[in-house]
N, C-alpha and C positions, 0 to 999 in steps of 0.2 A: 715324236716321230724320230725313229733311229735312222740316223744317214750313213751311219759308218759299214763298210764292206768287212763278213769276218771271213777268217782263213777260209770256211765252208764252202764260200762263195766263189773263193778265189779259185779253190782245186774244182768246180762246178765249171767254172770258166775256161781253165783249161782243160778240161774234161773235153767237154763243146769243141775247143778250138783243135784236140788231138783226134777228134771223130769225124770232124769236118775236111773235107779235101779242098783244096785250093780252088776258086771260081766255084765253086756247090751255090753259090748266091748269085744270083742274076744281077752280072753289073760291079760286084766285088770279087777282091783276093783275097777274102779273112780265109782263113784254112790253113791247115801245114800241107806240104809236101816233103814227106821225110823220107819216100822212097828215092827223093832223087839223093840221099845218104847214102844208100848204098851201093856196096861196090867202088867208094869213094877213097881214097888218102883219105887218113884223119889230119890231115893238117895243110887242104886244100881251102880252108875255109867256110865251107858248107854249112856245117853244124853252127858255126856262129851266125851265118843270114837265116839259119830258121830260127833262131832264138830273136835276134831281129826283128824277122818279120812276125815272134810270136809277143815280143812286145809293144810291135804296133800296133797288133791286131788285139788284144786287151790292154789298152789304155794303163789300167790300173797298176798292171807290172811294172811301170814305168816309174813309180814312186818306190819302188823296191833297189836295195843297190841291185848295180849291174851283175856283181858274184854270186847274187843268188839264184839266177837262173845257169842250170847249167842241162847240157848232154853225155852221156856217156853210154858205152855198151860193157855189158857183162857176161863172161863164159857161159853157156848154161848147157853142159852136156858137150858131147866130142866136137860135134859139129852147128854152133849154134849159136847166135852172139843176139841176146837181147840189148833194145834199145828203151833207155832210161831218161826219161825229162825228170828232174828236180827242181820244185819252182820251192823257193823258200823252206828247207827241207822236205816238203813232202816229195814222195818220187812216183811217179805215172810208168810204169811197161808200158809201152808201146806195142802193143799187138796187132796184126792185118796187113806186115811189111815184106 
């Protein structure tokens, strides 16, 4: 029996956790809210409590260092700033903000 979690599993998990809205579960908070990102200072602290709250909400992150989850946004076009989670190199768009 294989117990170990592979990377596939991991971007599966955040996957979930970046489609899922906050409360979507009856009784829980697992979900991002990354709308509340926007329109924000980058250095209001926001971006760090949903990494936060996205390593509470997959356990598993938690055994990753703390540097390898990160946020960032990237120009895309004149007027347009995509939003980027990278969980241990792989990187997630953030699409539907």
């Amino acid at each position: 029996m294989n117990t170990q979690i592979t990377g596939t599993e991991i971007q599966d998990m955040v996957g979930h956790w970046l489609n899922t809205p906050c409360n979507a579960y009856f009784g829980s908070d697992y979900g991002q809210d990354l709308k509340s990102l926007l329109q924000r200072s980058q250095t209001d602290g926001r971006a760090d409590e949903q990494i936060a709250k996205m390593r509470t909400d997959i356990p598993v992150l938690q055994i990753l260092p703390s540097d390898s989850t990160n946020i960032y946004a990237v120009t895309s076009g004149v007027d347009r700033m995509d939003l980027i989670i990278e969980v241990a190199g792989s990187a997630f768009v953030v699409d539907g903000i």
